[in-house]
N, C-alpha and C positions, 0 to 999 in steps of 0.2 A: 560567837557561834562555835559550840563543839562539832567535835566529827561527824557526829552522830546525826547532828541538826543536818551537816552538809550533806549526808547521805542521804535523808530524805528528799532534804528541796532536789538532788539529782535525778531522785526516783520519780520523781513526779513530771523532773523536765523528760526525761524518757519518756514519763505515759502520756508523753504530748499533754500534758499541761504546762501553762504561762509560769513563770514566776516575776513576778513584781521587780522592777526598774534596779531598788532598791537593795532587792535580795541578791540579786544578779551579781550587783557590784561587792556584795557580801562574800557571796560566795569564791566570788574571782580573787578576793583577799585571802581567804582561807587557802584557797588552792596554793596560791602563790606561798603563801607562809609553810606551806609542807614540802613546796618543793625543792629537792636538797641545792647545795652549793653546788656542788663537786658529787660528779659521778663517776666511781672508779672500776672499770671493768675487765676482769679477764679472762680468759679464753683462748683455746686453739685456733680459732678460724677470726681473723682482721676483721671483713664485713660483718660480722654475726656482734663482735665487739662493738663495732663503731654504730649499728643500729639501735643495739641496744642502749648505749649510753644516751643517744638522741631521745629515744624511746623515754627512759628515765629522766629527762630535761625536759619532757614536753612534747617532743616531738619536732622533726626538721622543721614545720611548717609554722612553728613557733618562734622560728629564726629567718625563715626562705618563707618568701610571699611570690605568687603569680607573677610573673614577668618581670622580676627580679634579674640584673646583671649583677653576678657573683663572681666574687675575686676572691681563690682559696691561692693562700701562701705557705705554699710548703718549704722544706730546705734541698733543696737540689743544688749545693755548693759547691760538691766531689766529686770528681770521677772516680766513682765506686758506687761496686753494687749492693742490692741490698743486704744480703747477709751480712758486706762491712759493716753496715749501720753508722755509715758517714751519713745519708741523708735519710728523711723520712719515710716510710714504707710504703710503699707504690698499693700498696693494695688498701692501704686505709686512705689515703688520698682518694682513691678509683670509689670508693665506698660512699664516702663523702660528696663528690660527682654525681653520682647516682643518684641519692637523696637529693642534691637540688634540683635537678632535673627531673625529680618522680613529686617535687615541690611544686611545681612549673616554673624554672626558672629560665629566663629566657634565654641566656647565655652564662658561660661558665668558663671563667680564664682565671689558666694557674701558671703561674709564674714566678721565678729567682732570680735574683743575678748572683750568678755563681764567680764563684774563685777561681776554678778550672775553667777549662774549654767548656763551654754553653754547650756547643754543639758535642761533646761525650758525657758530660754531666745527664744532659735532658735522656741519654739513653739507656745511658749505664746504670739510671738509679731505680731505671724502669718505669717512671714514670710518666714522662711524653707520650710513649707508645699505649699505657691503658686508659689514659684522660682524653686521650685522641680519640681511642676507638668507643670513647660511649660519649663523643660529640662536643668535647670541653676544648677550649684552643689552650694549647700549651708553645705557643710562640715566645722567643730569644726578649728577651726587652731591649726594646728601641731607646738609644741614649737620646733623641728627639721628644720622648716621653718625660722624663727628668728636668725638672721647675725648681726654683727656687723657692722654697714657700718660708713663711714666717713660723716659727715654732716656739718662741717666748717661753723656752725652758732656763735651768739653772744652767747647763753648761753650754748647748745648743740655743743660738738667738734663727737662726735660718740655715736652714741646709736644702740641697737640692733633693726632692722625694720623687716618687715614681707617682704620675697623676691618674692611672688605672683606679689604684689606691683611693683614691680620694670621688672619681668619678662613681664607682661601683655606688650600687645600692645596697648591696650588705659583703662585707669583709670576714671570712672564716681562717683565723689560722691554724698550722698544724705543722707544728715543729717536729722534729725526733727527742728527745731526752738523749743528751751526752756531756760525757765530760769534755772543758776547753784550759786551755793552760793558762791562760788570762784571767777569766772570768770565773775559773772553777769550773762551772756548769752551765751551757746551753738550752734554753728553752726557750719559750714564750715570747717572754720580751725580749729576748737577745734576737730573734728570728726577723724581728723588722729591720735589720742591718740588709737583709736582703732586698730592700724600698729603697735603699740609702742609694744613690750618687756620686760622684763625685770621690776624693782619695779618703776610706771610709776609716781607711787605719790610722787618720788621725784622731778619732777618737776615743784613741787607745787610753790615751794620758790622762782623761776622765771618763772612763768607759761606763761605769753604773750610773752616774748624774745623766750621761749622753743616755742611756738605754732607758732611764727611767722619761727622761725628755722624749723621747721616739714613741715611747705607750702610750704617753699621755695626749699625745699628738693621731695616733693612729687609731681607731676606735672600731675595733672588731666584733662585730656580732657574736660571734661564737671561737671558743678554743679547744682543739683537742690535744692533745699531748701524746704523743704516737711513743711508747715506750714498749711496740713487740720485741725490738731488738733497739739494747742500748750499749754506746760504747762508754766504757770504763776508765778507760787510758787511751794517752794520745791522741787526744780529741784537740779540735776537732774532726781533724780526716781521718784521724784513723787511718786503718788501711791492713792489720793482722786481726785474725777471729779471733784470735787469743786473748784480745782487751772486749770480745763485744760478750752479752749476756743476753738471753733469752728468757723475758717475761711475760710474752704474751698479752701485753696490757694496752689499756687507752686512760686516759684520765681527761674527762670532759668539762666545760663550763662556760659562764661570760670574765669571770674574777681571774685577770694574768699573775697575777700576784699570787692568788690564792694555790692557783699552778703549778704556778714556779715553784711556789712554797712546801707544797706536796710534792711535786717531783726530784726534790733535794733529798725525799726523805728516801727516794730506790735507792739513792747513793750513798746512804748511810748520817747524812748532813738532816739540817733545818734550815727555815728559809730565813734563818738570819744569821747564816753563814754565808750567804750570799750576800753582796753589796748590793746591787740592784732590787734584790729583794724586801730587805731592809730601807732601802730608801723610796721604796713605792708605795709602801704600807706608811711610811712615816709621811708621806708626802698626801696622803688620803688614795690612793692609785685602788688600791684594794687591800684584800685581809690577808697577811699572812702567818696570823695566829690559828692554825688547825684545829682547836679547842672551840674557837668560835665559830663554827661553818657545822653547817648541817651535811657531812658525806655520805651517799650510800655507797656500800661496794658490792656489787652480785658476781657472782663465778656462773659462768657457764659452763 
């Protein structure tokens, strides 16, 4: 079916007529098949980005269903605030909140396990205080939450995970984009380290096999990539403006990979400069050839 056809049989379902079982399922193919990978958006104002990249994906309610328990993982690692751009942007978080909740979701828990003090991390990064005030629990993680679960990856066989995590009915992540001295570059799949338990810095020694083990383990609804303000250098805490940059961006999707892989490229990289990225894509995890992904980009 061309476009053309699709616009029809739409105009008809508006003028309240049926469309046959059939077409239905036709049409739902089409739709899907135009809908991009990767949505990359930028803009002055956080909310206005973060809605519309949803908008261009479908819509939140393509991801958040009624009565839905949602667990959005942000980075709230550092005691720093936002303009450091140690952690994620408190107002694309708060944005994100909003939509599951204007979704009908029933509850809405964001949560880290931070590197720093819990208790100056959740405040400094501004975050706790706007997720609070639009009804979402932004509560400490309970190390009585923390299981051992089975993970049957290449470097990880079982590690202790946070069971929120896994209880939730849909998982939204929302990293920051920065640079990390380890890793090179923080995103996506580096961000489920914040799940992790237990002493996490041994994973150092295989750190892309472990990160690509963690994605393939944790299965989030939806990604967005918080890159209004990215650090450069000295990642990951940071902690001088002098290394952070201001891009005003979001970069949205289900594909971590695909993410990751576009996000390498704010820093001048591809996503096979990265090891975790390269082994996610090899490993089937997702695409990280940009060539191959349908992205739209809109400017607001």
């Amino acid at each position: 079916m061309d476009r053309r056809t699709f616009m029809k049989l739409a105009a008809l379902t508006g003028a309240g007529l049926s469309m046959p079982v059939g077409l239905h399922r036709i049409a739902d193919a089409v739709e899907a098949s135009t809908r991009p990978d990767l949505v990359v958006v930028h803009g002055a104002s956080p909310e206005r980005i973060v809605n519309t990249a949803l908008e261009a994906l479908g819509g939140i309610r393509k991801f958040i269903s009624r009565g839905d328990i949602v667990v959005i993982k942000p980075n709230i690692g550092w005691d720093r605030t936002p303009e450091q751009a140690g952690n994620t942007n408190p107002y694309v978080v708060a944005a994100v909140v909003k939509l599951c909740f204007e979704a009908g979701a029933r509850k809405v828990k964001v949560f880290d396990r931070p590197v720093n003090d819990p208790r100056r991390c959740y405040v400094q990064s501004g975050i706790a205080p706007m997720v609070s005030a639009l009804g979402a629990e932004a509560e400490y993680v309970d190390d009585r939450k923390f299981k051992e679960m089975t993970i049957q990856g290449h470097a990880l066989k079982t590690w202790p995970l946070y069971t929120d995590v896994f209880e939730a009915d849909k998982v939204i992540n929302i990293p920051i984009a920065k640079h990390h001295g380890l890793a090179k570059l923080t995103m996506s799949m580096k961000n489920w380290m914040g799940v992790m338990g237990g002493l996490r810095r041994q994973i150092h020694q295989k750190l892309d096999e472990s990160l690509v083990d963690l994605s393939t383990t944790i299965k989030p609804a939806l990604t967005i990539l918080d890159a209004v303000r990215v650090l450069t250098a000295n990642g990951p805490q940071g902690g001088s403006l002098d290394d952070v940059k201001k891009l005003d961006m979001v970069v949205a999707g289900v594909d971590q990979v695909a993410i990751d892989s576009y996000g390498a490229t704010l820093f001048g990289m591809t996503g096979s400069d990265l090891g975790y990225v390269k082994l996610g894509h090899d490993r089937g995890l997702g695409q990280m050839d940009l060539n191959r992904l349908r992205i739209r980009k809109i400017n607001i």
